[in-house]
C-alpha positions in Angstrom: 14.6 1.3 25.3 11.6 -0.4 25.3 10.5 -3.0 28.1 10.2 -5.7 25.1 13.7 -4.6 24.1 15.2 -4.8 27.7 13.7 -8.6 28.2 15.3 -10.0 24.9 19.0 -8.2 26.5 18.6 -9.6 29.3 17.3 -13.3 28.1 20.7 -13.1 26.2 23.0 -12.0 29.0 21.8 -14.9 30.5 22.6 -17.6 27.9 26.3 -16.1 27.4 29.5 -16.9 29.4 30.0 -15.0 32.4 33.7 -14.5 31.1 32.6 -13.3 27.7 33.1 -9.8 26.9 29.8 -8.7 24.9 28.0 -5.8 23.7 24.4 -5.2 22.6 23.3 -2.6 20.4 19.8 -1.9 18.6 19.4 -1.5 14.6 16.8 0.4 12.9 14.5 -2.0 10.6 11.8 -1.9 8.6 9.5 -4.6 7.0 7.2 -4.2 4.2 3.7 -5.4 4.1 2.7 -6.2 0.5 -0.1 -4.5 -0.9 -3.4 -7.0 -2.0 -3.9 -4.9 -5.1 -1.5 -4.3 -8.1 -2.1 -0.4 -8.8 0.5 0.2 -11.0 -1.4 0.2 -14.2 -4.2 2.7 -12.9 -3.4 6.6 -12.9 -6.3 7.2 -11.1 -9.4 5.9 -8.2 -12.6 6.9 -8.0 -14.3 6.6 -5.0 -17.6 5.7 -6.6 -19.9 5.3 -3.1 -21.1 3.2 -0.7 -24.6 1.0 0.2 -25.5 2.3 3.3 -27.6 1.0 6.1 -28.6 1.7 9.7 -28.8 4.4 11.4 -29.8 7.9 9.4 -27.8 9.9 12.1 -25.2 10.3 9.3 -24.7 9.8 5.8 -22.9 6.8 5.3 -22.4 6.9 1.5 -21.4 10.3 1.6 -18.9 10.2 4.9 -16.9 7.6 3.9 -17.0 8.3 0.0 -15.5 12.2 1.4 -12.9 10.4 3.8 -11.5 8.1 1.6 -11.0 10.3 -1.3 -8.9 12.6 1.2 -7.2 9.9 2.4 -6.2 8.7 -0.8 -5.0 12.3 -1.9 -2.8 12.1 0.8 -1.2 9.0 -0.8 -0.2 10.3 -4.3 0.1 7.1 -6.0 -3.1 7.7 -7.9 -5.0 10.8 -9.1 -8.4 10.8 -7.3 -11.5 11.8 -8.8 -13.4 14.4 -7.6 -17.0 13.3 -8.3 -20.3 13.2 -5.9 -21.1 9.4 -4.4 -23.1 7.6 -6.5 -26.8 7.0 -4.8 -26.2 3.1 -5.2 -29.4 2.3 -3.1 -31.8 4.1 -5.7 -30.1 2.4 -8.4 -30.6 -1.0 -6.8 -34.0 -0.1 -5.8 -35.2 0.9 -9.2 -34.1 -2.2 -10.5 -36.0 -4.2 -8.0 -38.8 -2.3 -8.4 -38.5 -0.7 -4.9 -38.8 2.9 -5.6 -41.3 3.7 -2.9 -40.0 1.4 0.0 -42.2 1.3 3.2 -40.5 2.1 6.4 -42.0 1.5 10.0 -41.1 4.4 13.0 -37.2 4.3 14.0 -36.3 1.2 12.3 -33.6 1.3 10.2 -34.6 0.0 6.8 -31.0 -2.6 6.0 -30.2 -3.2 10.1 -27.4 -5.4 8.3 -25.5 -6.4 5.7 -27.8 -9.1 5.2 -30.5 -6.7 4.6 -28.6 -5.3 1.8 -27.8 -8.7 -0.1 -30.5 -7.8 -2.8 -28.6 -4.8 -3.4 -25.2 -6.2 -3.5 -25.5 -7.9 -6.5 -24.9 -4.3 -8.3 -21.4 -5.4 -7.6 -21.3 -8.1 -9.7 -22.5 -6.0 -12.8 -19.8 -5.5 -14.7 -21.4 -3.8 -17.6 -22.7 -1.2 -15.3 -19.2 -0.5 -13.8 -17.3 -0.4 -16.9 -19.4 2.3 -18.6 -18.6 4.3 -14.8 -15.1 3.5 -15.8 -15.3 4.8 -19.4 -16.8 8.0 -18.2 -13.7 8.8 -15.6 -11.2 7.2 -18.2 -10.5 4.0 -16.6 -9.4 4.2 -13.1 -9.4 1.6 -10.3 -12.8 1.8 -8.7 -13.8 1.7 -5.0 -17.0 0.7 -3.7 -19.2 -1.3 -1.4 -21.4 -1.7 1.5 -21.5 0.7 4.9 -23.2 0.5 8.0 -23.2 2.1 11.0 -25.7 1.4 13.4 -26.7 2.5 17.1 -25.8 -0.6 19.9 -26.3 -0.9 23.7 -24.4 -3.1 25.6 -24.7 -4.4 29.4 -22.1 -5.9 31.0 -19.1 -5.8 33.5 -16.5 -3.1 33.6 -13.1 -2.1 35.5 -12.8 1.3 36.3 -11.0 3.1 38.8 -12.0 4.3 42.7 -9.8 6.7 44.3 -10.1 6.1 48.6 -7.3 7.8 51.1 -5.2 5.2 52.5 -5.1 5.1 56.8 -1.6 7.8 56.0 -4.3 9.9 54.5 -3.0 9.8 51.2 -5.4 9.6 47.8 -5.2 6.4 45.8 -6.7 4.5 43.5 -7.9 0.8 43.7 -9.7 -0.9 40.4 -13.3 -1.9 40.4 -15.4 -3.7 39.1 -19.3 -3.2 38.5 -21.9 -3.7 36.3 -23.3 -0.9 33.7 -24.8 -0.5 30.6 -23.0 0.8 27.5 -24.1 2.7 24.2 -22.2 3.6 21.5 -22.0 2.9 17.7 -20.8 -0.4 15.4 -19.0 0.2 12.0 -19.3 -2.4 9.1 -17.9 -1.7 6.1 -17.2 -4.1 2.9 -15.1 -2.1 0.9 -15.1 -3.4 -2.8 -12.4 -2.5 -5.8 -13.2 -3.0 -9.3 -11.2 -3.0 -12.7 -12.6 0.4 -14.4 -11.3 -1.0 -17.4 -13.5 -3.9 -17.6 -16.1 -3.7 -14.5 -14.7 -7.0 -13.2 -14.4 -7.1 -9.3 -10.6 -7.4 -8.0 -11.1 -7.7 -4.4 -13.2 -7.3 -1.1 -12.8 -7.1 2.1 -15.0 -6.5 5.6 -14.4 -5.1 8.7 -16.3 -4.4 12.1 -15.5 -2.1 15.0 -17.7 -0.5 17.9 -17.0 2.2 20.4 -18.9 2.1 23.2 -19.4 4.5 25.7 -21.5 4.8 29.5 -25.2 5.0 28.9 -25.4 9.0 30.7 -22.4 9.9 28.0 -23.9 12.3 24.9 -21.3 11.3 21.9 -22.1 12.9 18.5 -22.9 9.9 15.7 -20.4 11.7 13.6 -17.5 11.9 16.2 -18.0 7.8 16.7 -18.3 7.4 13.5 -14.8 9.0 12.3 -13.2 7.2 15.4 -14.8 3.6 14.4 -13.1 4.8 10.3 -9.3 5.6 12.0 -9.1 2.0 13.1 -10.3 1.1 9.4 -8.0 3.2 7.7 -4.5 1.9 8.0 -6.0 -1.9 6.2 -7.7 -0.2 3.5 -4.7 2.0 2.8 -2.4 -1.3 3.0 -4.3 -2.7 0.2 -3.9 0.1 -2.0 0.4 0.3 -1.8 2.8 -1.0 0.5 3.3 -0.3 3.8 6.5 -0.4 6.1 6.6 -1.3 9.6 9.2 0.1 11.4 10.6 -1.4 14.3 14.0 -2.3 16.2 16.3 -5.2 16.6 19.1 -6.2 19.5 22.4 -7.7 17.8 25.6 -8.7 19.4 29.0 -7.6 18.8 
């Protein structure tokens, strides 16, 4: 039983006759959460790829493009295409005349979303999408903007400080000091279009960090798959329906 569980019992013991003869017992429900897209009409999603930005550690486009096909496959509502990530950035930058962009030391060249807003009006193309969506018959696309960039923090933390008590017994007391922090920062727009007619459906953005003591040596790639499991479960939830299971405390 859980500790939310055992207050609500007890908040209703209270509030009944002391005379009255009651028992309590706990039913398994479950609420759906509506999906945001109607997919019933598509047989199949192509994971078309990403505009990436920030750090080069990883490849954005093709990560996230890989993860979320196998995370769709998983689902079985829709057949998933099994095509490459499209290089959206070249595409965008030949149309802007960029094809031989100047880059200065470390810097990433889009920092931001912002940086990418040139770029992001391949979205709104719809021409462009709905000849991808005549070449893979049709399906619901999946598309957008990543990045994942490199961020230091400095601040105040609790951690805790074992000392041995005047018994001589090992315990632990919480403390507080100041450090500094690195770590990673996920942004992702994930965008669906219509393959049918390259009209845009529905967006949506998201932003996560890990962060992790300045001495601590975490892999880009590790971070970056832990920032993506906190994404997941909403990007899946916009595909189909989820159900949230939980418990409830009736009388009888």
């Amino acid at each position: 039983m859980t500790a939310r569980t055992a207050a609500a019992i007890a908040s209703l013991a209270v509030a009944l006759p002391l005379a009255g003869c009651v028992s309590f017992y706990e039913v398994d429900v479950e609420t759906p959460i509506q999906a945001k897209i109607d997919t019933t009409s598509y047989q199949r999603v192509l994971v078309a790829g990403f505009l990436n930005g920030g750090s080069e550690a990883i490849d954005a486009n093709t990560e996230t493009a890989r993860l979320l096909r196998s995370q769709l496959r998983n689902r079985q509502e829709m057949r998933v295409v099994d095509v490459d990530a499209l290089p959206l950035v070249e595409e965008m930058d030949q149309r802007l005349g960029l094809t031989a962009p100047t880059r200065g030391g470390d810097t990433p060249r889009f920092s931001d979303v912002k940086a990418l807003e040139a770029h992001t009006a391949i979205f709104d193309d719809a021409e462009y999408w709905k000849k991808i969506g005549e070449e893979y018959q049709q399906p619901l696309i999946v598309t957008g903007t990543v990045i994942f960039n490199e961020v230091s923090r400095s601040g105040v933390v609790s951690r805790p400080q074992s000392f041995v008590n005047q018994q001589g017994l090992e315990e632990y007391r919480t403390v507080r000091e100041y450090t500094d922090m690195r770590g990673f920062a996920l942004s992702p727009t994930f965008v669906f279009i219509d393959g049918r007619t390259g009209a845009r459906l529905y967006s949506e953005s998201y932003h996560e960090e890990a962060l992790y003591p300045a001495g601590q040596n975490t892999p880009a790639l590790s971070s970056y798959f832990e920032l993506m499991d906190k994404v997941l479960p909403s990007f899946l939830n916009t595909l189909s329906t989820q159900k949230i299971r939980g418990t409830r405390v009736l009388l009888k």
